[in-house]
N, C-alpha and C positions, 0 to 999 in steps of 0.2 A: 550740954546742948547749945548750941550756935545760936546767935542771934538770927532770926531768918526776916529779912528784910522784905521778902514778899513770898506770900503762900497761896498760889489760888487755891478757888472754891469750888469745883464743880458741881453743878446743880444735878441733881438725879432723882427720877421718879421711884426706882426702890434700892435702897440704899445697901438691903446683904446681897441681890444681885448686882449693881455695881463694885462694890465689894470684893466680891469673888471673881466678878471680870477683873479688876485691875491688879488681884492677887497671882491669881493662877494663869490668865493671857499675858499679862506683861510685866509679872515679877516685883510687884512691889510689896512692900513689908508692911505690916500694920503698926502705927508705931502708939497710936492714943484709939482706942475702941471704942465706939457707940457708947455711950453709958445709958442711952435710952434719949438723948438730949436731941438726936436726930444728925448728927456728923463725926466722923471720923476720921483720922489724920494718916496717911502712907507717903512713905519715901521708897525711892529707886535712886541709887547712891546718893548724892549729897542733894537731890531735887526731893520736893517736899508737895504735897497736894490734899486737898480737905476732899470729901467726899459730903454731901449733904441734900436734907429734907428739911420739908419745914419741920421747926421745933417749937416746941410750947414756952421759951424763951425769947422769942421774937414776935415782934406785935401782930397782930391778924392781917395788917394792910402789905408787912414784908414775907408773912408766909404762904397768902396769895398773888406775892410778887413769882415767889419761888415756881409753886405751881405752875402759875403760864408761863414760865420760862424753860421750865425742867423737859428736857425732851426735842428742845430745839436746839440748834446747830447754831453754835457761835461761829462768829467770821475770826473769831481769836483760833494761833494753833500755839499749844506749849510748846517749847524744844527741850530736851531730855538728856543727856551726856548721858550715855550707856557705853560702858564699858566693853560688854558684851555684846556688840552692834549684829552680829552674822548670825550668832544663835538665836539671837532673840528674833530677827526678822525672820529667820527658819521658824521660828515656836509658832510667829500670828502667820505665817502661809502655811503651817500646817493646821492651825487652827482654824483658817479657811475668814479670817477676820478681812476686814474691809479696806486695803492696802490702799490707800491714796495717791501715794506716790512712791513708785519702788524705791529700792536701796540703789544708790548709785555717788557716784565720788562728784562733791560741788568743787566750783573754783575759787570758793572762798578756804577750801581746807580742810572738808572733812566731809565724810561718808552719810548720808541719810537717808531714811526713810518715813513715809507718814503713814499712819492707821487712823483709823477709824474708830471713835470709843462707841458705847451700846447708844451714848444722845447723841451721835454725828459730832463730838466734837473731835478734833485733830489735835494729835502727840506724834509730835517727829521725833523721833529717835536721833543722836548724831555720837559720831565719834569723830576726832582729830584725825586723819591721815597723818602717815609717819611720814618725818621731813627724811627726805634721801638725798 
């Protein structure tokens, strides 16, 4: 396993349905499971992301931090290297998910798109455009 220099955490109000949204909407793998602790770790290629609730390991003042946070919309968006860039934006507009910003070629180099997770927060999808 890699040293992963930075892992966000997103906050979420119920954890096996966020879960199952970030499994089955957008293909990510489970890689460390709930153990009851309140989070759990998924990758989609080499990107890495916690899923989490308050835990009984966190003091009562950070698990009420959780709470009023869980459910709003960070001004933060991840960016995501997906290999699979076409199917996967085909998978959340058939899944009828909350497209942000379609799929379209930047000028910095490569193809994106943004959705919408279940707490408003934003995952842009990218992939390199092939140099021609």
């Amino acid at each position: 396993m890699p040293g992963w220099g930075v892992i966000p955490s997103i906050r979420v109000r119920d954890l096996n349905v966020a879960l199952s949204f970030y499994r089955e909407k957008l293909g990510f793998v489970l890689e460390r499971p709930d153990t009851g602790s309140g989070n759990c770790s998924l990758s989609r290629g080499d990107a890495r992301v916690m899923l989490e609730v308050p835990g009984g390991f966190y003091s009562p003042r950070y698990n009420e931090a959780i709470r009023q946070r869980a459910g709003t919309a960070s001004a933060m968006a991840l960016y995501i290297e997906a290999t699979d860039l076409a199917d996967l934006c085909a998978r959340v507009q058939a899944a009828g998910l909350p497209v942000v910003d379609p799929l379209a070629d930047r000028p910095w180099g490569q193809s994106e798109f943004t959705v919408a997770d279940l707490q408003g927060n934003w995952l842009t999808f990218w992939k390199a455009l092939a140099e021609g």
